[in-house]
N, C-alpha and C positions, 0 to 999 in steps of 0.2 A: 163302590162308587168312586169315580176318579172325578177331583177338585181340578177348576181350571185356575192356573193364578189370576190373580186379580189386578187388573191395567184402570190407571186412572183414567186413562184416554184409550176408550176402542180405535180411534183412528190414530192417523200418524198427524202429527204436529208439525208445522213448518213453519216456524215464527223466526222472525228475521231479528235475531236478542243483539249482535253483533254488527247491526246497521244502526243500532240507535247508542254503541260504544262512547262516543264524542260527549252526545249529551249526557248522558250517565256518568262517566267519568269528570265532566264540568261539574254536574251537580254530588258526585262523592265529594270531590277539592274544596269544594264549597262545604259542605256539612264537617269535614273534617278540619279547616281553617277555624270556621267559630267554635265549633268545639276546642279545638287548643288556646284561642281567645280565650273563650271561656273558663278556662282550668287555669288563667296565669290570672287573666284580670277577676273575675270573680270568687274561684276556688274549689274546690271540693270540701264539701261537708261533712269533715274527717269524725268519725265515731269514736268512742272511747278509747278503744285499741292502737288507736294514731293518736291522738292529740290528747289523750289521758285524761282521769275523771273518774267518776263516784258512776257505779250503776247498783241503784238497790232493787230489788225483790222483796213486794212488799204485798201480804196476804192481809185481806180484814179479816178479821176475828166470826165477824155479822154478816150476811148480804152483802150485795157488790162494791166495789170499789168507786170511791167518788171523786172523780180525777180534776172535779175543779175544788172540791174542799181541797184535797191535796195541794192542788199548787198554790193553793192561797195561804197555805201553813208554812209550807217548805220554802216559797218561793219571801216571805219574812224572816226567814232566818237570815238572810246576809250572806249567803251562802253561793250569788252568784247567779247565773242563769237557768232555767230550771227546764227540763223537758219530762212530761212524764204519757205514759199509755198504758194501752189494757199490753198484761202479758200473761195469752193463754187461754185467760178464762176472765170474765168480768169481776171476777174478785178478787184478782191477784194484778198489780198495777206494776211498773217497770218506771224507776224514778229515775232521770238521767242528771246529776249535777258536776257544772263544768269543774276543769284541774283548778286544785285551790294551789293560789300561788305563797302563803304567807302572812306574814307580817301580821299591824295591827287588829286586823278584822277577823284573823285567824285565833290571836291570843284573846281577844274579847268571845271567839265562839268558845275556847276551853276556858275560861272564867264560869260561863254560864253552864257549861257541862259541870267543872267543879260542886256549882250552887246545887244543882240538881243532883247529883248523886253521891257526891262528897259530904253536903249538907251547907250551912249558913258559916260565914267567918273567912273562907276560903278568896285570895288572890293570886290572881294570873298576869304577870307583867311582861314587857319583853325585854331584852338585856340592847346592850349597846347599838348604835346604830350600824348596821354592816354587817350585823353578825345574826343567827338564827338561835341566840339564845334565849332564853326562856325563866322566870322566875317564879316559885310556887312558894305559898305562903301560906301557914295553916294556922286554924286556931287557937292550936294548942300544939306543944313541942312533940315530936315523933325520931325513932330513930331510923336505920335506913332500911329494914324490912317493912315498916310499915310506909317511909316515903316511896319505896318501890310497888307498894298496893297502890298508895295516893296518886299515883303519878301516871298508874296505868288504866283509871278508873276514867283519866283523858285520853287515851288512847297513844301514848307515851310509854315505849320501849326504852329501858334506860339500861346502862353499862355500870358494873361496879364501883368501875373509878368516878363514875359522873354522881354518886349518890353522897350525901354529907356527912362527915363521921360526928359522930357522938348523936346525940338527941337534940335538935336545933325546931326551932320555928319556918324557915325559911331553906329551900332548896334549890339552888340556882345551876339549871341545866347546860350543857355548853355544846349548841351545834351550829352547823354551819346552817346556809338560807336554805340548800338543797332538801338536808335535812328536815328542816321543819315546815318546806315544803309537806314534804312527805308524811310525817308526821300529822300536817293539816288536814290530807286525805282522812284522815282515821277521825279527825275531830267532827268535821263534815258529818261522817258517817252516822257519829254518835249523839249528834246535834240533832237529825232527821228521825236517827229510831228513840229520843226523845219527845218531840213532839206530837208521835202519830203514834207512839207505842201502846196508849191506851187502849186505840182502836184496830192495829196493824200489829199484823207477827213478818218481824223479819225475815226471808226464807233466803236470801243471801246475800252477798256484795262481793264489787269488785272494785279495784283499784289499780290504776296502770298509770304508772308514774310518766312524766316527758321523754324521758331516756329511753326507757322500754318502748315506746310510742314509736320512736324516731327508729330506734334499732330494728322494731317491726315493719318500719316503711320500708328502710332501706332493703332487708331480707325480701320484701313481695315485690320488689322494684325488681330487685334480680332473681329474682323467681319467673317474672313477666318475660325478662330477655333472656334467660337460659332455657326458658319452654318453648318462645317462639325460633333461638335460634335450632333448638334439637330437633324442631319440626321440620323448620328450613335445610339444614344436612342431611334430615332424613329424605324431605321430598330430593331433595338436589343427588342421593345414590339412585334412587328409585326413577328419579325422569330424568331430564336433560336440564343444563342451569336455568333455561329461559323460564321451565316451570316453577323451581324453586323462590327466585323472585318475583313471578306471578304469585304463588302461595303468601309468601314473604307480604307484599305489598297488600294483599286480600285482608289480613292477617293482620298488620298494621291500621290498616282500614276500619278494622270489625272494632279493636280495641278503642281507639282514638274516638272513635263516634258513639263508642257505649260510655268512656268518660263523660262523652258532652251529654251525656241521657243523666248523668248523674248531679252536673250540673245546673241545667235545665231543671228539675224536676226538688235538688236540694236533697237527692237521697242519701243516707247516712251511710257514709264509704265507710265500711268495716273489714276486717277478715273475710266476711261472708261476703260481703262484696269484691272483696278482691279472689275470691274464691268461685265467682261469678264470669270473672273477667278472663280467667284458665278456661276456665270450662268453655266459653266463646270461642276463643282462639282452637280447641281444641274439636268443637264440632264444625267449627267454620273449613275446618281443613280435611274434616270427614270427609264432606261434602264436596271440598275442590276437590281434593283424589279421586274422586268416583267418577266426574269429569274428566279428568285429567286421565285416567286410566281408559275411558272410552275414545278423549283423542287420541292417545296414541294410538290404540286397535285402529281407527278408521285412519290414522296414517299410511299405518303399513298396508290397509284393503285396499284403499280410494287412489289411486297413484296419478291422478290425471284432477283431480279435487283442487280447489285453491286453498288458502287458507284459513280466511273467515267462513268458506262452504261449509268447509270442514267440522269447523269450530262451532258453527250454527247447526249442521246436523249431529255433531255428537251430543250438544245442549238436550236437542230436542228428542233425542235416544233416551236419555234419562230423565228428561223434564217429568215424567209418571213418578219415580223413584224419588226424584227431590222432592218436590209436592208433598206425596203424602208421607216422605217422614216428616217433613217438614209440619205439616198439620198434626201430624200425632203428638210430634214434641209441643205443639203449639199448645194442643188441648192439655195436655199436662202439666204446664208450665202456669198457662190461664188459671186451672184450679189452684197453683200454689197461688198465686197473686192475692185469687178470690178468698182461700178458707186456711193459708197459712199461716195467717199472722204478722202481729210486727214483726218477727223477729225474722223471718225469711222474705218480706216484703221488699226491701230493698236488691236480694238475692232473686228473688222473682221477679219484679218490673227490667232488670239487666238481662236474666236470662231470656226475656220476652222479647226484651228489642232485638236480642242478639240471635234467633231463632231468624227471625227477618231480614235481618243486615246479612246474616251471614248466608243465607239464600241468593241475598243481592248479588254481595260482593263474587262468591262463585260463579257466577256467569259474568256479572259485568265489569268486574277489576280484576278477578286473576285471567279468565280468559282474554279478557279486553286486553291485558299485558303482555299476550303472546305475541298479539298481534305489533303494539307496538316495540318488545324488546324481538322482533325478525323471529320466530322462529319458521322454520322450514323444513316445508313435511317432509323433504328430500334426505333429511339429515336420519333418518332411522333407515332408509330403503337400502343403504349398501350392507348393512349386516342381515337383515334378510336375503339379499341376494346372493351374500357370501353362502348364508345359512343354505341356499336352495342349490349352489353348484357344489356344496360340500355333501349333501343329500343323492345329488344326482353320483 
């Protein structure tokens, strides 16, 4: 038995995509201006991994996870702004607490870690103004193997020279702000699998300090322009320059307008989201190429064709092809939205928009750009001609 392939459209399609360029390309300018509006005046909703932070993983013990007891516990520690959701499974909760910067409110969270698991007697002061130092005060006099238990029971990493010689009452740490920064991370941590620990089993945490935050942005920043320009070289050996910067500009397009889906919407820009925003650029340009590879075929067939004819029957050649990958991606993309979860949610609603823009933008801004950066179907015809008097 022989299979016929399958055409989304039994007839041929003559839709005029390339008459309605003007407004299309008005209404891109438009959605891509407020979105960069958007990204300067309002911002992106940087996730842990940019803007640094506490994520815990937090299982009950019991039946499911009660995410407003939770915030009502966590969110009294002092600890800062609090986000939390299910992660996974309705028992297992995902605690999101902002970078702790410091100072007082940090040394009064390790005071109360102290009381708690040190025991009664114990103070946590802080050292001079300007400096991230630290001072620990015990009940009773310890030497420096057990001030180095004491001290890590706060979540305080300490150095041999920083610890006190002989048996003393008092141990006074010497760091800078950045430090105890950092250090505060850990206090946070221990402050939260304090309070819920009776009920919740830790199942893990993370910590991303500002530095590594910023060093991550900058790293996906140029990750964004050495992927879009390798495509751009790539398109630009492959067709002639005018399609390059049609890709180029498509491409530009897709990105800029799934940012403003991010701020629009307040989705948590992570890794995954910036993992989202590749992936766009990278099916967006599938898509132009399959285009682009059919205009030029009807360049070289059509020799008496204009340009936008052109441009609107090679659309309509593959309009069956874009469709239905187009929908297949779509339906797959939909179920992660629907049954993924938090933690790819943000990754799904991107790759959604960008499934559709990136459909747009291949007919109506990389093609639309032929039109306006001149290309001319006449510029491939002498090397075929060459080709057919060297044949003859």
């Amino acid at each position: 038995m022989l299979w016929k392939p399958v055409h989304l459209f039994t007839f041929k399609t003559k839709f005029d995509f390339l008459g309605k360029r003007k407004a299309a390309l008005i209404l891109s300018t438009l959605i891509n201006i407020v979105a960069l509006i958007g990204v300067f005046a309002v911002g992106l909703n940087f996730g842990i991994d940019f803007r640094g932070g506490i994520a815990i993983q937090a299982r009950a013990k019991q039946g499911a996870a009660n995410l407003e007891e939770l915030r009502a516990t966590v969110g009294g520690l002092g600890v800062g702004e609090v986000a939390l959701q299910e992660f996974g499974d309705p028992s297992t909760a995902l605690i999101r607490v902002q970078r702790q910067d410091g100072g007082a409110q940090c040394v009064a969270g390790a005071q109360k870690v102290m009381l708690k698991r040190a025991g009664p007697g114990w103070q946590v002061k802080p050292g001079p103004a300007g400096t991230g130092n630290v001072e620990f005060t015990s009940p009773a006099a310890l030497d420096a193997v057990a001030w180095r238990d004491a001290v890590s029971r706060a979540g305080l990493t300490v150095q041999e020279r920083q610890l006190p010689r002989g048996t003393v009452n008092t141990a006074k740490i010497d760091m800078t702000p950045e430090q105890q920064a950092e250090w505060c991370q850990q206090v946070a941590i221990k402050l939260v699998e304090d309070v819920i620990g009776d009920k919740y089993e830790l199942r893990g945490t993370e910590s991303v300090g500002p530095k590594i935050g910023e060093e991550l942005m900058q790293s996906g920043i140029l990750a964004v322009i050495a992927t879009m320009a390798a495509i751009a070289i790539y398109v630009w050996f492959r067709f002639e320059w005018q399609f390059a910067v049609g890709a180029l500009i498509a491409m530009l397009h897709d990105v800029i307008s799934t940012l403003g889906i991010f701020v629009l919407f307040q989705l948590d820009f992570s890794l995954t989201a910036l993992a989202a925003v590749l992936t766009i650029a990278g099916y967006s340009i599938n898509d132009t190429v399959v285009i682009f590879d059919r205009v030029r075929e009807n360049m070289r067939r059509y020799k008496k064709l204009g340009l936008i004819e052109l441009l609107n029957l090679s659309i309509n050649e593959t309009l069956s092809r874009t469709l239905m990958t187009s929908s297949t991606v779509f339906v797959a993309v939909l179920a992660l939205v629907l049954f993924g979860g938090p933690v790819l949610y943000s990754f799904s609603v991107a790759m959604l928009w960008g499934v559709i823009v990136g459909t747009y933008s291949s007919i109506w801004v990389a093609c639309a750009g032929l039109v306006y950066l001149k290309l001319r179907p006449e510029q491939l015809r002498p090397d075929d001609e060459k080709a057919e008097k060297a044949k003859a």
